[in-house]
C-alpha distance (Angstrom), angle and dihedral (degrees) to the residues before:
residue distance angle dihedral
X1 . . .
X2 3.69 . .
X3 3.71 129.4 .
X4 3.94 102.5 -121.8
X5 3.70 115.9 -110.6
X6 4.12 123.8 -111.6
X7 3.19 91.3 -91.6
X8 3.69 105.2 57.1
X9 3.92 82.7 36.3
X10 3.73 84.3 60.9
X11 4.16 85.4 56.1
X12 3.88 94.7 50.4
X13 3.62 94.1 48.4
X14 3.79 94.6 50.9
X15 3.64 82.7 51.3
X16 3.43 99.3 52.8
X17 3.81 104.8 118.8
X18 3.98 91.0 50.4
X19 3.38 102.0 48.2
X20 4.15 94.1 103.8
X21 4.13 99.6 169.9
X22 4.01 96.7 45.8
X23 4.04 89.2 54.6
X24 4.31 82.9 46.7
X25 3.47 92.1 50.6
X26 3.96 92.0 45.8
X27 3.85 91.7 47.1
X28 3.60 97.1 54.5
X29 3.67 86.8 41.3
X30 3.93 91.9 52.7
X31 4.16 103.1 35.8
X32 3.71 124.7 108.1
X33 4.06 95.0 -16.6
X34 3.62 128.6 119.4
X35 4.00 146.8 -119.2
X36 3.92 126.5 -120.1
X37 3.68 105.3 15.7
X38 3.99 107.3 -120.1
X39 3.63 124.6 168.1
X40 4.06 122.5 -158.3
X41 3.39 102.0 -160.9
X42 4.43 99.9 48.4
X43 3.61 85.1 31.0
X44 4.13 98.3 -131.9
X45 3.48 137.4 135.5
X46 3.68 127.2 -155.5
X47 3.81 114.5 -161.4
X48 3.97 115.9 -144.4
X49 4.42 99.9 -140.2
X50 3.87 100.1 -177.3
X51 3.14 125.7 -105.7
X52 4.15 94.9 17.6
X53 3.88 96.9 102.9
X54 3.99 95.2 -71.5
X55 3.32 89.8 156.6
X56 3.64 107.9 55.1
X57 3.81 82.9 39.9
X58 4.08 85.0 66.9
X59 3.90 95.8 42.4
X60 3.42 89.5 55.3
X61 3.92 102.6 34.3
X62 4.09 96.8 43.1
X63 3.66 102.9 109.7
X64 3.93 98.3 49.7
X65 4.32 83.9 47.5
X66 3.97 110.0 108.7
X67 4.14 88.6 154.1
X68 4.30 103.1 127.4
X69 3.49 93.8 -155.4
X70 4.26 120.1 103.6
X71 3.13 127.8 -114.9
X72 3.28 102.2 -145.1
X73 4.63 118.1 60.4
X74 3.89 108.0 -50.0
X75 3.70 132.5 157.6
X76 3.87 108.7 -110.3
X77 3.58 118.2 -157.7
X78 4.07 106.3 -158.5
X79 4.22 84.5 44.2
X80 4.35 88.7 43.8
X81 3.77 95.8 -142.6
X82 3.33 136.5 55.1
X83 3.95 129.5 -77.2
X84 3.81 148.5 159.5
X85 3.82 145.6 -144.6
X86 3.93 93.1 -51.0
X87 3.82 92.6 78.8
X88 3.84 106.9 168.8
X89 4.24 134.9 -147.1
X90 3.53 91.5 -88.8
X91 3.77 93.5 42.5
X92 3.58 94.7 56.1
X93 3.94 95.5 51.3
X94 3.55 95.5 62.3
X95 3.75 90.3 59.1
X96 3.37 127.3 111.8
X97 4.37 83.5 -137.2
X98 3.99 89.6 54.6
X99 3.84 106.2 119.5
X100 3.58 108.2 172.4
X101 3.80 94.8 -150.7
X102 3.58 93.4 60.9
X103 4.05 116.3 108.5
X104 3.66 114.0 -107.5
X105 4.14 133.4 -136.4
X106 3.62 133.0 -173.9
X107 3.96 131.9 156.3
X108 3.88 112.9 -147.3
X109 3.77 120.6 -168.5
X110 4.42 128.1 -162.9
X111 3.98 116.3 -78.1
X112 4.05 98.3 -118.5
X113 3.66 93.9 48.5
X114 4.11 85.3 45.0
X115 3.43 104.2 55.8
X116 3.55 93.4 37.1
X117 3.72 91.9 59.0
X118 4.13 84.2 42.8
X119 3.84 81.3 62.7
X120 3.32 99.8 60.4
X121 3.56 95.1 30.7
X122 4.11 95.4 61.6
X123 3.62 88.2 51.2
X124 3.89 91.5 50.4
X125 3.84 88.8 55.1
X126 3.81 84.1 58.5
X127 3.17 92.4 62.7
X128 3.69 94.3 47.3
X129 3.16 129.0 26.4
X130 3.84 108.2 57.4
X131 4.13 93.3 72.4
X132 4.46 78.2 39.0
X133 3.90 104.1 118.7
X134 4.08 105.7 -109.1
X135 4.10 126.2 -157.4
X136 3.79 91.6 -121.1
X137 3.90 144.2 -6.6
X138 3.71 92.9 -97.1
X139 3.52 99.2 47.8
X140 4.00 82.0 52.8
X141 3.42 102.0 47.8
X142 3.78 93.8 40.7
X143 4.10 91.4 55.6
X144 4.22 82.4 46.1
X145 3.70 83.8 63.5
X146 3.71 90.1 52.8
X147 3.47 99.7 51.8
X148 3.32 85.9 45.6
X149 3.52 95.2 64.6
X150 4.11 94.9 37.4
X151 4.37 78.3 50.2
X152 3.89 94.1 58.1
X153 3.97 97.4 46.0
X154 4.01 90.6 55.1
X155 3.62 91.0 45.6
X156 3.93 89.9 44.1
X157 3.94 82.2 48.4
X158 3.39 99.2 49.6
X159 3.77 91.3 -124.4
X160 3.63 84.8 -80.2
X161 3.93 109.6 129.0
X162 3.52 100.3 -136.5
X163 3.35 97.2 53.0
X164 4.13 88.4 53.3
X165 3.69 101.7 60.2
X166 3.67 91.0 49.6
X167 3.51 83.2 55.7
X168 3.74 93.0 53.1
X169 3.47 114.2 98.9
X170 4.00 123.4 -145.2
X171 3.42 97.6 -114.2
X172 3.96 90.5 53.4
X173 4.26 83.4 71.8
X174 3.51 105.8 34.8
X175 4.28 99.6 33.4
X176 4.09 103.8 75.1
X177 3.94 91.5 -175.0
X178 3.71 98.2 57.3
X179 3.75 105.7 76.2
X180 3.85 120.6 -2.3
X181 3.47 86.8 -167.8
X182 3.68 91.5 70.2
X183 3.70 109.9 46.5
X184 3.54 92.9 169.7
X185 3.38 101.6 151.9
X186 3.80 145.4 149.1
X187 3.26 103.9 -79.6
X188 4.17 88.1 -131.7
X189 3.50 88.3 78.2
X190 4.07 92.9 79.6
X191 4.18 81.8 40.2
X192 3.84 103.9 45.2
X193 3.32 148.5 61.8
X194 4.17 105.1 -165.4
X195 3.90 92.2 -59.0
X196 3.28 102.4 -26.9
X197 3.95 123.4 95.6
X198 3.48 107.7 -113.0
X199 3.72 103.0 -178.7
X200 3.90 121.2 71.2
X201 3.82 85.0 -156.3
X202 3.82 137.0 47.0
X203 3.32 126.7 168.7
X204 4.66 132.6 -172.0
X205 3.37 116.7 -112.9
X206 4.02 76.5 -150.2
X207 3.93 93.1 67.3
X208 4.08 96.6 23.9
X209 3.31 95.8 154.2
X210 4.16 108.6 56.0
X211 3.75 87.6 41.0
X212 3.91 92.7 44.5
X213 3.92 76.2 57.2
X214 3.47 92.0 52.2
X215 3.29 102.2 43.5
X216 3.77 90.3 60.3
X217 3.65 82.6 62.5
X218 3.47 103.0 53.6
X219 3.82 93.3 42.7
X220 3.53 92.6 51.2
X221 3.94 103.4 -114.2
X222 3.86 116.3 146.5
X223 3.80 103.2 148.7
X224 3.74 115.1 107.5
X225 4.29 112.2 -83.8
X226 3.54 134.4 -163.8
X227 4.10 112.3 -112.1
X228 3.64 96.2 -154.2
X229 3.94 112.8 142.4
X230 3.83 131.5 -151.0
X231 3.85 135.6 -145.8
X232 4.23 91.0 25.5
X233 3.65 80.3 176.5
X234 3.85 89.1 72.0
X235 3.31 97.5 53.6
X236 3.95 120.5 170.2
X237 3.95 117.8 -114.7
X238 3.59 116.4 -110.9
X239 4.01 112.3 -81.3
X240 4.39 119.1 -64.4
X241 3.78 81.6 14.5
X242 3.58 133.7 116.5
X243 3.96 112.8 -143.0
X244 4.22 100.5 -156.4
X245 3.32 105.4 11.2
X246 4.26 92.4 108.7
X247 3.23 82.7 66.9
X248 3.35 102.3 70.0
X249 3.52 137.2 72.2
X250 3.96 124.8 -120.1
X251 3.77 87.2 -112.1
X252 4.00 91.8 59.9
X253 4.02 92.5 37.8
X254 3.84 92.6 55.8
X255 3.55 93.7 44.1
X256 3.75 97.6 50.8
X257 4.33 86.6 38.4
X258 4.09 74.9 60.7
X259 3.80 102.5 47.0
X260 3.77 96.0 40.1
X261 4.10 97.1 33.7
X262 3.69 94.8 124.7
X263 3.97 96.2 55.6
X264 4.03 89.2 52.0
X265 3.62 79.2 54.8
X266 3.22 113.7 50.4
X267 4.01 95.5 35.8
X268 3.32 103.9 41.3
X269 3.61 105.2 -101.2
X270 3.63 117.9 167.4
X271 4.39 115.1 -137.9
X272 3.54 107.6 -114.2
């Protein structure tokens, strides 16, 4: 299946407020289920980085998941402000759950296909999530603000792509209490501690499923899983590939081989 193009993008989000079975889908996909998938008993945890196949990493993972936390925007009181699913390193060790002999699990995925998919993923959540069910008013009206902001830069983009990530500012990447509506990232912050690896697994987005295999392995699951997958739409280009990045200009790749040089780095990420 194919992502749609800006313009019919442009369509759905005028549409928004009318578009009855997307918000269904996205409620049943967002009620009573839980952030950062940690298991007691195995002793693992499986970080959520957005964007990297997070959701097909809960479909499959739910039934070993015993985190309490939502997935979807809720105020946390050890973190003080309000999060979601896409929990980072640093989140997790001021948890009252962090055990730091646990095994650790992340999937990490190439900048340009990353913030591509963040493109069309910000405009999905407008779409969705203001008729989503929130915890309290606050929390609701605070995440309205945030939309409200990611709103304003497509507009003042033109919904072109381009035009958005030289709108975004560096501090929208690297500062993950500005806007929880735009966990965009470096993917090293579900890998790292500082400098230090902090994860004893990481796994492509760009060959998901041999290291999903793998990663069973080193978590220590051997009972029988289901393989279903989520967000098809997303789909990851085929292996040393980049899925998006012909449609960007050289302007938007050096800028994002700027705000994201550290993950080409440290995973092996060829520059485009």
């Amino acid at each position: 299946m194919n992502l749609p193009d800006v313009a019919e993008l442009r369509l759905l989000f005028a549409g928004a407020y009318i578009s009855g079975m997307i918000i269904f889908v996205c409620l049943l996909n967002h009620s009573k289920v839980s952030a950062v998938i940690i298991h007691h008993q195995k002793k693992f945890v499986v970080f959520q980085a957005w964007k990297s196949a997070s959701s097909t990493l809960y479909r499959r993972l739910e039934k070993f998941n015993d985190s309490p936390y939502s997935r979807f925007y809720d105020f946390n009181p050890y973190l003080q402000r309000i999060v979601h699913q896409h929990m980072t390193v640093a989140d997790l060790k001021a948890l009252p759950e962090y055990r730091p002999d646990d095994r650790f699990a992340a999937f990490v995925r190439n900048p340009y296909d990353r913030v591509y998919s963040g493109f069309i993923q910000i405009q999905r959540d407008l779409q969705q999530q203001p008729a989503m069910p929130f915890p309290a008013d606050w929390i609701r009206e605070h995440v309205m603000g945030q939309l409200a902001l990611n709103a304003k830069r497509l507009q003042d983009a033109a919904f072109d792509f381009d035009a958005w990530v030289g709108l975004l500012k560096a501090a929208d990447i690297y500062e993950t209490g500005l806007n929880s509506s735009l966990p965009l990232h470096p993917a090293h912050y579900w890998t790292h501690d500082g400098e230090k690896v902090f994860t004893g697994f990481i796994g492509k987005v760009e060959h998901f499923e041999a290291d999903f295999r793998r990663m069973l392995e080193y978590l220590g699951i051997d009972e029988e899983i289901g393989m279903a997958n989520e967000n098809l739409s997303d789909s990851p280009a085929p292996e040393n590939t980049y899925r998006y990045v012909h449609l960007m200009s050289a302007a938007t790749i050096d800028r994002i081989n700027m705000l994201f040089e550290k993950d080409f780095q440290l995973f092996d990420y060829p520059f485009a």
